[in-house]
Every structure is written in C-alpha cells, then in structure tokens.
TORKOL-4160 file (C-alpha; in steps of 0.2 Angstrom, whole numbers, padded with zeros to 4 digits, m for minus):
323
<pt num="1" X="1055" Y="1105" Z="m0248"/>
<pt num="2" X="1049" Y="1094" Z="m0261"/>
<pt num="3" X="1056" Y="1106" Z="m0275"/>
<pt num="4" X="1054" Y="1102" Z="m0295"/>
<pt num="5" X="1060" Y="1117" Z="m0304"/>
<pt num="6" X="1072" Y="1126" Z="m0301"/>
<pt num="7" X="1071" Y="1133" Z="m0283"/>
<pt num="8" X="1086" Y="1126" Z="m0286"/>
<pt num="9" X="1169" Y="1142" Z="m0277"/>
<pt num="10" X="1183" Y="1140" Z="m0270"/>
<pt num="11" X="1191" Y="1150" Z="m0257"/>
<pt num="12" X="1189" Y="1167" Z="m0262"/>
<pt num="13" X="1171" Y="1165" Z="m0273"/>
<pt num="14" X="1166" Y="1157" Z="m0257"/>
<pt num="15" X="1170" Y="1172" Z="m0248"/>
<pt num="16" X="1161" Y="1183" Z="m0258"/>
<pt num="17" X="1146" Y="1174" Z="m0257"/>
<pt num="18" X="1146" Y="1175" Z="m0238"/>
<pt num="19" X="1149" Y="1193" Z="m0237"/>
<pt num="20" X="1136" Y="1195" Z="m0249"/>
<pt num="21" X="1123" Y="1185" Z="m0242"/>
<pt num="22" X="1131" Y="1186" Z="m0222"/>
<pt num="23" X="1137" Y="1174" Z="m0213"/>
<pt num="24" X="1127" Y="1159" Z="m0213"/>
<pt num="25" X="1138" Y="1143" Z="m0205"/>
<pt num="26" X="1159" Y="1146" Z="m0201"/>
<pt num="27" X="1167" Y="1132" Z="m0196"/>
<pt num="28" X="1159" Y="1119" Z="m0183"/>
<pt num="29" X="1147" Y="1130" Z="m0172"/>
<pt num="30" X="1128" Y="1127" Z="m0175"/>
<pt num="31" X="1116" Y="1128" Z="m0163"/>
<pt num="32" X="1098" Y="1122" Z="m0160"/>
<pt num="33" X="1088" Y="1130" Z="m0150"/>
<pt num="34" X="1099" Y="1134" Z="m0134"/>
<pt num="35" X="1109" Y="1120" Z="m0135"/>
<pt num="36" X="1126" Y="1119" Z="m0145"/>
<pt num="37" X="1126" Y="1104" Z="m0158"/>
<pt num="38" X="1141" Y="1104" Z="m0161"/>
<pt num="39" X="1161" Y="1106" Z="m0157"/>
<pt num="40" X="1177" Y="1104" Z="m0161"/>
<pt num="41" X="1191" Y="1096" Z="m0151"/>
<pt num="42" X="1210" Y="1098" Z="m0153"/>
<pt num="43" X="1212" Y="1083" Z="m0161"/>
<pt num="44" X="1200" Y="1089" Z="m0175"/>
<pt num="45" X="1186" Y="1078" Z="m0168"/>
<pt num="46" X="1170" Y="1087" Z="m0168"/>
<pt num="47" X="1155" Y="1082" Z="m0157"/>
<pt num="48" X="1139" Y="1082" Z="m0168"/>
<pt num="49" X="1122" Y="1080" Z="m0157"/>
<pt num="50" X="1133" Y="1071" Z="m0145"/>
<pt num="51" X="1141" Y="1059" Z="m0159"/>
<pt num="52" X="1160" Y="1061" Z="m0161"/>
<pt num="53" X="1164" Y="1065" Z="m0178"/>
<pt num="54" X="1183" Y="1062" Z="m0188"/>
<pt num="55" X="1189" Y="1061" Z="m0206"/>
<pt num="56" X="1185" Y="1047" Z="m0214"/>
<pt num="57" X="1202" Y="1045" Z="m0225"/>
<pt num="58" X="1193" Y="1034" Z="m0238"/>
<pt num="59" X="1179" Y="1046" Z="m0243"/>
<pt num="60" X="1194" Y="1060" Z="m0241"/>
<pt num="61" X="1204" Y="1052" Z="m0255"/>
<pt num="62" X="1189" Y="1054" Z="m0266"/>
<pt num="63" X="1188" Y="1071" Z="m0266"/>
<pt num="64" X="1194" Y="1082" Z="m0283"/>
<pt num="65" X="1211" Y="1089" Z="m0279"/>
<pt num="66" X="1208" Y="1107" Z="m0279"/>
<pt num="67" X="1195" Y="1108" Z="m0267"/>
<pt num="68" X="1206" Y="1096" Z="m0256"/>
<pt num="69" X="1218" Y="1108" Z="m0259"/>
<pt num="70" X="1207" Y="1123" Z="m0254"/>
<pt num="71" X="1197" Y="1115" Z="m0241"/>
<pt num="72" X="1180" Y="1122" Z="m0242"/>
<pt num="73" X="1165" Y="1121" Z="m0254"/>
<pt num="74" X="1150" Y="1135" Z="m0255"/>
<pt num="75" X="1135" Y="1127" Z="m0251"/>
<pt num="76" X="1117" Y="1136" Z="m0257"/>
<pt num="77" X="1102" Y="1134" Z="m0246"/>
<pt num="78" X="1088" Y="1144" Z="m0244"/>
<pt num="79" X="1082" Y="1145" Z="m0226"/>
<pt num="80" X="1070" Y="1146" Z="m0218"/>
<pt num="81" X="1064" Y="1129" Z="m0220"/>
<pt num="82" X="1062" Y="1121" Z="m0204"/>
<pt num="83" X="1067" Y="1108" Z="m0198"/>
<pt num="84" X="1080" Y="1107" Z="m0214"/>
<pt num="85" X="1088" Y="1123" Z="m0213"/>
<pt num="86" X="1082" Y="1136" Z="m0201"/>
<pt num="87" X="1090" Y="1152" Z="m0190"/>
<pt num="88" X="1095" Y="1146" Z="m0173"/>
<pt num="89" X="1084" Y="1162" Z="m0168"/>
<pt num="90" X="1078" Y="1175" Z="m0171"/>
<pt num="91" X="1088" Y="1189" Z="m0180"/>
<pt num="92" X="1104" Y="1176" Z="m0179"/>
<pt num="93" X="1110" Y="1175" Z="m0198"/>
<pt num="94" X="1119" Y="1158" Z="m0191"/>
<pt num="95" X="1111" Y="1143" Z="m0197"/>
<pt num="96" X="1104" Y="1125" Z="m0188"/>
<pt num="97" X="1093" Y="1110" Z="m0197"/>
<pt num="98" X="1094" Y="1094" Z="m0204"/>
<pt num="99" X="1104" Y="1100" Z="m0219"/>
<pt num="100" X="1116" Y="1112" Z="m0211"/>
<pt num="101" X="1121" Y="1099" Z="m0199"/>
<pt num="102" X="1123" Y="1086" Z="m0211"/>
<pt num="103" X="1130" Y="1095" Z="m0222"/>
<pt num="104" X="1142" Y="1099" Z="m0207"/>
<pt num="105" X="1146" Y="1079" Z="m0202"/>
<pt num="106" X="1151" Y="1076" Z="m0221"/>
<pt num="107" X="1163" Y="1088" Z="m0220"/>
<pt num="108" X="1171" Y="1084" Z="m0205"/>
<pt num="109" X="1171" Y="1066" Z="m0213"/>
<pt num="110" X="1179" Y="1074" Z="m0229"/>
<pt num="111" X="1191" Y="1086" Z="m0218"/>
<pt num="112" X="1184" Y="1102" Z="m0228"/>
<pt num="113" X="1173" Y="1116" Z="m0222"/>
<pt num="114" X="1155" Y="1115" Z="m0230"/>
<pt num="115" X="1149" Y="1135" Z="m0229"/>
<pt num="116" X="1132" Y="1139" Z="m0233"/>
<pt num="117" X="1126" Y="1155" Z="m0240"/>
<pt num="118" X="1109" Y="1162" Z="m0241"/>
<pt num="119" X="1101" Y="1160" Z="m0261"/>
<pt num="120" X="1083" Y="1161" Z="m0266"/>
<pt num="121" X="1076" Y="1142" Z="m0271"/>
<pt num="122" X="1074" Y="1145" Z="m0288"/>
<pt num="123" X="1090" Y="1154" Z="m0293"/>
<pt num="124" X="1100" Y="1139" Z="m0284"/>
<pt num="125" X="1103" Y="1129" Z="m0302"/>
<pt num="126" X="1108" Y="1144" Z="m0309"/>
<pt num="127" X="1119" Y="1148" Z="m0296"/>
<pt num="128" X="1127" Y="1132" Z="m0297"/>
<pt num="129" X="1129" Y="1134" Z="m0317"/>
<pt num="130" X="1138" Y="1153" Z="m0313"/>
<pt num="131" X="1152" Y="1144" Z="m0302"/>
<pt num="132" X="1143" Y="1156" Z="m0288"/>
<pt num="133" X="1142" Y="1137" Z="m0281"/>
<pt num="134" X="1149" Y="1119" Z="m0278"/>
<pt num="135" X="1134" Y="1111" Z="m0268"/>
<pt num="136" X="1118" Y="1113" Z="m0264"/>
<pt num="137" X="1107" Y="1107" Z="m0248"/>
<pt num="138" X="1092" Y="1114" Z="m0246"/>
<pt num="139" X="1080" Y="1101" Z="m0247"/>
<pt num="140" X="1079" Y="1098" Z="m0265"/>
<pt num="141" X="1068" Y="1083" Z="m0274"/>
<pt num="142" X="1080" Y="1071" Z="m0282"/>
<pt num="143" X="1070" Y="1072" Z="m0298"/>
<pt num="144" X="1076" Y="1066" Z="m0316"/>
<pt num="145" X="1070" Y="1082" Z="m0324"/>
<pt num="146" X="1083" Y="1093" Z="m0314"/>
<pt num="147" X="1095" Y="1076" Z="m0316"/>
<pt num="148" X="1099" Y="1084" Z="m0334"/>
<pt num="149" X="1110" Y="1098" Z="m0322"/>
<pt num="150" X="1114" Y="1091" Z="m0308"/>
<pt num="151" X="1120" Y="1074" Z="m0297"/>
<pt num="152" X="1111" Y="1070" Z="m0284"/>
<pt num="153" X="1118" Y="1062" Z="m0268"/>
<pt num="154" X="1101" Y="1056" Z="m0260"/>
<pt num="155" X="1100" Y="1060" Z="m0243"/>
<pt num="156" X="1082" Y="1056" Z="m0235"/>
<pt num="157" X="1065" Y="1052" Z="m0243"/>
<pt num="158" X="1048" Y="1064" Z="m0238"/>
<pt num="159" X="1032" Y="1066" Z="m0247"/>
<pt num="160" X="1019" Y="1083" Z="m0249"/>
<pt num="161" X="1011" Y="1084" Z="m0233"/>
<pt num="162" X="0996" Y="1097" Z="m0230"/>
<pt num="163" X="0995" Y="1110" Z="m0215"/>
<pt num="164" X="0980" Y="1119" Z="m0211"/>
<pt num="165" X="0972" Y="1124" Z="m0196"/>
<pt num="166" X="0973" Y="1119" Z="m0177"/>
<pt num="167" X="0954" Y="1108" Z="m0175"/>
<pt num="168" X="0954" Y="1106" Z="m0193"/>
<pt num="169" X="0939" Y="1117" Z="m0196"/>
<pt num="170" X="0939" Y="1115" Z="m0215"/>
<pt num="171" X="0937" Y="1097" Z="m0212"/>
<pt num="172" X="0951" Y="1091" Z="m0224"/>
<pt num="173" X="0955" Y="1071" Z="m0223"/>
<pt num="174" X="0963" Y="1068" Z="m0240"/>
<pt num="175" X="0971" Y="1078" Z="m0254"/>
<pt num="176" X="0953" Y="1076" Z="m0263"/>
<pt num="177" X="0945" Y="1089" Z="m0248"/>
<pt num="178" X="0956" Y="1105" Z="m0254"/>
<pt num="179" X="0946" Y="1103" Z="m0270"/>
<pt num="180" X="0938" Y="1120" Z="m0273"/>
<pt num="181" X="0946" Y="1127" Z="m0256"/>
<pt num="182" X="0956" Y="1140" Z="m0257"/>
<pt num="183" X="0977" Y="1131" Z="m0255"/>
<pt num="184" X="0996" Y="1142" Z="m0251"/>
<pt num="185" X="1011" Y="1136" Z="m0256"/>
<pt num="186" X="1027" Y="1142" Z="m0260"/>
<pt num="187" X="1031" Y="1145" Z="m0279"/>
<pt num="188" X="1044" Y="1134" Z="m0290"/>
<pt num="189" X="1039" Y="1120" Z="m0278"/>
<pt num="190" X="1036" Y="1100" Z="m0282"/>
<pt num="191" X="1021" Y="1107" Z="m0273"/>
<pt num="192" X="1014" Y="1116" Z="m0286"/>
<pt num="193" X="1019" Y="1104" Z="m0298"/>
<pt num="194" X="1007" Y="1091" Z="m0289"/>
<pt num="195" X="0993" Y="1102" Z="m0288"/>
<pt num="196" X="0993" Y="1109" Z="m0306"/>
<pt num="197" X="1001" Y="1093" Z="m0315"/>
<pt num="198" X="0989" Y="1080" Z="m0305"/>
<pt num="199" X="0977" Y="1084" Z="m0292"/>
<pt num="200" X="0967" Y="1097" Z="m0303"/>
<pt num="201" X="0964" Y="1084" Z="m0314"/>
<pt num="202" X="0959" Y="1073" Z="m0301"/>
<pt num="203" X="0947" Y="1086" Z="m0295"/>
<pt num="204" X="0937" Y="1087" Z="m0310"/>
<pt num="205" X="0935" Y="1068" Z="m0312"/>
<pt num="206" X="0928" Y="1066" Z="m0297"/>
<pt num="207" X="0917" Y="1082" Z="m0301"/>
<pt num="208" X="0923" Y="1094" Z="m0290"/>
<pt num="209" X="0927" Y="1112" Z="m0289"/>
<pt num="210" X="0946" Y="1114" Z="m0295"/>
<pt num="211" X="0958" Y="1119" Z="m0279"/>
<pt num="212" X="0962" Y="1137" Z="m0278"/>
<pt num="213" X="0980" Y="1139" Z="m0279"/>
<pt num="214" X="0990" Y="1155" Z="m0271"/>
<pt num="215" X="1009" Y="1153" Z="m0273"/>
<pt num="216" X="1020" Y="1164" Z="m0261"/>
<pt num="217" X="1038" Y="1169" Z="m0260"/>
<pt num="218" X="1041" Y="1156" Z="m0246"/>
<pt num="219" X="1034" Y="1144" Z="m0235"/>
<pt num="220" X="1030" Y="1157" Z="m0221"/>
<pt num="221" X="1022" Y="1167" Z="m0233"/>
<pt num="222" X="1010" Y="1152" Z="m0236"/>
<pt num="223" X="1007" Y="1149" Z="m0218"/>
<pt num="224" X="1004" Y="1168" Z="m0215"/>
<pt num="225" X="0990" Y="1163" Z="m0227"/>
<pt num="226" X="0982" Y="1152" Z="m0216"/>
<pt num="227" X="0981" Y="1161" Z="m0200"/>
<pt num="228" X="0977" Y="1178" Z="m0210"/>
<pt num="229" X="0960" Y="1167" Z="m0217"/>
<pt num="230" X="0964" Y="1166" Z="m0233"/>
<pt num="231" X="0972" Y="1149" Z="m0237"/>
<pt num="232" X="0961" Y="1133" Z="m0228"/>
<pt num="233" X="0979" Y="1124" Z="m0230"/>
<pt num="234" X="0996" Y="1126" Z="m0234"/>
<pt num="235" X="1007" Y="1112" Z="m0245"/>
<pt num="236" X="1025" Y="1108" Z="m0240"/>
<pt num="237" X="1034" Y="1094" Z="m0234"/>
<pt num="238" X="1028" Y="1082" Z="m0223"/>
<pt num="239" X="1042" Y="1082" Z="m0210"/>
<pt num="240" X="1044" Y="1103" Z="m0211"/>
<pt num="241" X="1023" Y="1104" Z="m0212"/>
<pt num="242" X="1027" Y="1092" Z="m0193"/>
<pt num="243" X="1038" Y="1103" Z="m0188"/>
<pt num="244" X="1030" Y="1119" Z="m0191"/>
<pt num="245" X="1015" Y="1112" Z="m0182"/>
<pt num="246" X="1023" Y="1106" Z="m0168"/>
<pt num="247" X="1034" Y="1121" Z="m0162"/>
<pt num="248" X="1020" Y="1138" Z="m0169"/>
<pt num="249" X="1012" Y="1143" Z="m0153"/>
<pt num="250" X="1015" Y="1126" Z="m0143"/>
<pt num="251" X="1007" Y="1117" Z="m0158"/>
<pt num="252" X="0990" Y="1129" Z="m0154"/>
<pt num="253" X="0990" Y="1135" Z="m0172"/>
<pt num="254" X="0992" Y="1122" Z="m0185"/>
<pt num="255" X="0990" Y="1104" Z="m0188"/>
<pt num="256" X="0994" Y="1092" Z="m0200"/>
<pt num="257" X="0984" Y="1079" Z="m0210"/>
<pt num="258" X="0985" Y="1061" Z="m0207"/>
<pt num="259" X="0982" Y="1051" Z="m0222"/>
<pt num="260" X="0983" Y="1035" Z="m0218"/>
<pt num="261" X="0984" Y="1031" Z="m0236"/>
<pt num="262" X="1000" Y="1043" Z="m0237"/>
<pt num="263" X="1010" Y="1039" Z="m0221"/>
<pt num="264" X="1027" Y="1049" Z="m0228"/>
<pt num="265" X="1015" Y="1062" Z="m0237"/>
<pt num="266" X="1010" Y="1064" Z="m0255"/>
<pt num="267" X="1020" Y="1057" Z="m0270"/>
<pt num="268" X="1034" Y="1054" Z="m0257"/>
<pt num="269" X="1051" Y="1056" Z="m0267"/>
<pt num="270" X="1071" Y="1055" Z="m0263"/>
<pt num="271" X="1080" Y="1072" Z="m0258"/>
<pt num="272" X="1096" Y="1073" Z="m0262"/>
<pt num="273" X="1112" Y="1084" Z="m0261"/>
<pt num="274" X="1114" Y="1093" Z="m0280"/>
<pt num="275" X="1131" Y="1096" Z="m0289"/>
<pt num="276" X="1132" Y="1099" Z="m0306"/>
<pt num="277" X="1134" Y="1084" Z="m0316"/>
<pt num="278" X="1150" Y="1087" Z="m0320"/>
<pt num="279" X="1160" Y="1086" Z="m0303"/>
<pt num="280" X="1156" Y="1069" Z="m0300"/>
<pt num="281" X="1173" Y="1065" Z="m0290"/>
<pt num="282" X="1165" Y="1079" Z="m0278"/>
<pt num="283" X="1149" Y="1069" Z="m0280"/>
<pt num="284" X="1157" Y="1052" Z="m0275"/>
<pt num="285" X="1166" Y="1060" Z="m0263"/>
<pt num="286" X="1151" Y="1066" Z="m0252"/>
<pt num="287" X="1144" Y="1048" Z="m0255"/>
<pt num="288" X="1157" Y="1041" Z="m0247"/>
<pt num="289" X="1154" Y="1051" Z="m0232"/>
<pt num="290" X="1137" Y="1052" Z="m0231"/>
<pt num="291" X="1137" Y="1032" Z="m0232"/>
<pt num="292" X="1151" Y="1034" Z="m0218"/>
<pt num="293" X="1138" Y="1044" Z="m0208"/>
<pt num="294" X="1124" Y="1033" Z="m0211"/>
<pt num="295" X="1136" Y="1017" Z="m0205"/>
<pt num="296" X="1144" Y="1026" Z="m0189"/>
<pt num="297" X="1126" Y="1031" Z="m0183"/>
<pt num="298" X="1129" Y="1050" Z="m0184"/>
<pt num="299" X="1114" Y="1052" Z="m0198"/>
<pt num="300" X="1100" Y="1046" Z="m0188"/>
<pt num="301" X="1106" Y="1056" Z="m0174"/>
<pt num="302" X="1104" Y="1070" Z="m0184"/>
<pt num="303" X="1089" Y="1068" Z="m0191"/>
<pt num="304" X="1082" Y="1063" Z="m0170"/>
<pt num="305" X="1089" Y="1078" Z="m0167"/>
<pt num="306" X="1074" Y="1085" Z="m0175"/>
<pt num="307" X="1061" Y="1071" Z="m0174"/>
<pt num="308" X="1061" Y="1069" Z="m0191"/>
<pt num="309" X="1069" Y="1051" Z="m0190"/>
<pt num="310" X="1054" Y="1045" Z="m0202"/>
<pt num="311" X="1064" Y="1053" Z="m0217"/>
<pt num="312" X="1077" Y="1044" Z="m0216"/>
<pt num="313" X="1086" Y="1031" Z="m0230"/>
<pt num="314" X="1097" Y="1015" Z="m0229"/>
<pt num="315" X="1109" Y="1020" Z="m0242"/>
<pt num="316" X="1116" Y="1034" Z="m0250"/>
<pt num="317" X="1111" Y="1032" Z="m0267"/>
<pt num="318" X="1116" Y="1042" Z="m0282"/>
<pt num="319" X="1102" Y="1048" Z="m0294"/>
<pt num="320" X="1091" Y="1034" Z="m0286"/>
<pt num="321" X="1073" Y="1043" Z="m0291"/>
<pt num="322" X="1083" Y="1038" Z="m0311"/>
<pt num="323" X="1082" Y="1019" Z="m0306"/>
C-alpha cells in the first residue's frame, strides 16, 4: 500500500481500541484460508507457517520498560489490503497477511502481544500522535516526508503496480497507456501522489491526454471500478495488485501489467513499520527481531506463505528510504 500522506497504548488504551474497532488479532491464532498459521506450544514456542518461533532474549532487552512491563503494543492497520492484511473470511473480524503475521513473529521474538485494531489509512499518523497507538503496519511507504513523525523499521520493498482487466482489453503495456483513460485508486495513497506529482506531467510531454483520476475510500472500491466499467485500471501495490488477480474469480477477472522496465512495479520504495520518532528504544527493539526473523528464516516464510517472496529485504534497516 504504497502510502504517502497520511493513510497513516498500553493495556487498557489497547483495550479500548479493540472493543471499539472489534477484535481484530488475540494472542497467536491467525489463519489463512483454511489452514491455521500459527500456534502456541506450552513451552511458549509458537509454530508460524510451519517455522517455530521463541523469544529472542537479545531484541527482548531492547524493549522500553513499560511495555515490557505490560506486554502488549496496539497496532493500527487498515485491512483489507491483501495479501498484507486481509480477513481470514468472509464476515470474520479476525485478521491474516503479510503484516498481521509478521507483526505476530516479532512479537513472539519480543515476548509481547502485538494486537491490531481496525483504523482508516489516513487517520493512522494521527492516531499514533493521540496515544490511541504504539505501532503501525499496514503496509506503509517508508518515505522521508512522513519520517518528520514517525521511525520507520523497513520491512519489504514493492513498487505501484497496475490492475486492469482479465485479456487486457484497454491494451495498457506501460504507465504511459493509462494517459487519457479513465484510472481508480484509493485516496491518500503514494498512488495518487505518482499519478498527480509525475505521470500527468509525463502525459503532456509526450502529448497525451492527461489520466482521469477517481480516488475511492479503499482499494476494493477502486476494483469495483473496474469490473462496474468505469476505471480501465486500478493503481496499488504490485504484490496486493498479484494478489488480487490471482485469487478474484480463479484469476478470471483481473490481470496485472508486466512492465519489463518496472519488474517490482513503479517507483518501487521501502515499507516499513512506523512509530513515532520518539519511541525509538521501541524502534530498536522491533529491529532487533525483525532482523532475528529475517536470520532464523521465518520472514521469507512468511512472505511464501503468500507468494509475495519478491518483496522481500536483506536487512532490517531503519529510515533507509533517508539514505
């Protein structure tokens, strides 16, 4: 969810913000499809996608005191964004997706519950800034403009891929082919920033009509534009623009674009996990793990565990899109 503006407690502020938004993730029980993900063992050792997951005591020790103490950070996300964070089915409030289940593995590494709650992307920086939350991870762009709020534990890499139509009957090969077409996406998104900051402009050099831009609440919202005839494309993430393909109606009702020039998608950028700039022992603290994660092979697991393997980093870099 390439985002660029904002799209983006402890115990009993976490609490609230469950009840309010309904229960999203307890404990160590996700789910993908029909099978479980994950589960916890007496000895605290929980299986993730088949990888067995424990405390890693080092990244532990990094963690600020109090929520060492309380064991559990709120975590905003707004779902659905498959395959990032998505419902295990339909009319299940509980969660599944790259993000849920990492976010899950750091905190089995960090021995403290990471709870996700529901919040709309663009109120998720003011969220953060009211204490309503510690962390979010919902598959937000690692950019410097949103680094003036927030650390960013960078997580995975994606670019702006397009999504149109099963056969491609708008005959779109490149970005430059949406130019005077009519294109959804969802609003407060990196998305729209690419298609209003650069590819406009890009259209009018080469003398083309400029692209006719719809933004929507969500991304669904955008697809229903598509199959309702009145987007020829959608702009999200390349991975979640695979994803959606692959698993709509058996992969009979979108495809998405294969630019050759843009493997990982358009303007591909770091994602990364935000909290505000201030909590960076919480910061280092999920670093730790993550990196824990990526050395123990439990990452790449994760990220197989939706096919989105391409995403995926060597290192868990802090505020790496600023270098």
């Amino acid at each position: 969810m390439e985002h660029l503006t904002p799209r983006l407690r402890r115990a009993a502020v976490a609490t609230a913000a469950l009840a309010a938004g309904g229960l999203i993730l307890a404990g160590c029980a996700a789910a993908s499809g029909d099978e479980t993900t994950s589960a916890e063992s007496a000895d605290g050792v929980v299986e993730i996608v088949g990888v067995e997951v424990a405390v890693d005591e080092a990244a532990r020790e990094l963690l600020p005191e109090d929520i060492a103490d309380t064991g559990s950070v709120a975590v905003a996300t707004d779902a659905p964004y498959a395959p990032f964070e998505m419902f295990v089915s339909e009319g299940s409030e509980e969660l599944t997706g790259v993000d849920v289940l990492l976010g899950q593995a750091i905190g089995v590494k960090l021995g403290i519950e990471f709870e996700f709650a529901q919040q709309g992307f663009d109120g998720i920086i003011p969220a953060l800034q009211a204490g309503n939350f510690d962390v979010t991870m919902s598959a937000m762009t690692s950019s410097v403009e949103r680094m003036d709020v927030l650390t960013f534990v960078d997580y995975s890499a994606s670019g702006t891929g397009i999504l149109t139509r099963a056969g491609n009957p708008d005959e779109i090969e490149t970005y430059l082919d949406l130019c005077g077409k009519n294109v959804a996406v969802q609003s407060a998104t990196s998305q729209a920033e690419l298609v209003n900051g650069v590819w406009q402009a890009e259209c009018e050099a080469e003398g083309l009509d400029p692209i006719v831009l719809s933004e929507f609440p969500s991304d669904s919202d955008a697809q229903l534009a598509i199959t309702a005839g009145k987007a020829a494309a959608s702009l999200l993430t390349k991975p979640s623009a695979g994803y959606v393909a692959k698993t709509t109606n058996d992969g009979d009702t979108f495809m998405v674009i294969e630019d050759p020039t843009a493997p990982n998608g358009y303007n591909a950028t770091l994602n990364g996990i935000g909290v505000l700039k201030e909590n960076e022992e919480l910061a280092a603290a999920i670093q730790a793990a993550l990196q824990s994660l990526m050395d123990d092979g439990t990452y790449t697991a994760i990220l197989a565990e939706f096919g989105v393997e391409g995403i995926g980093i060597d290192e868990a870099t802090i505020n790496g899109a600023a270098n």
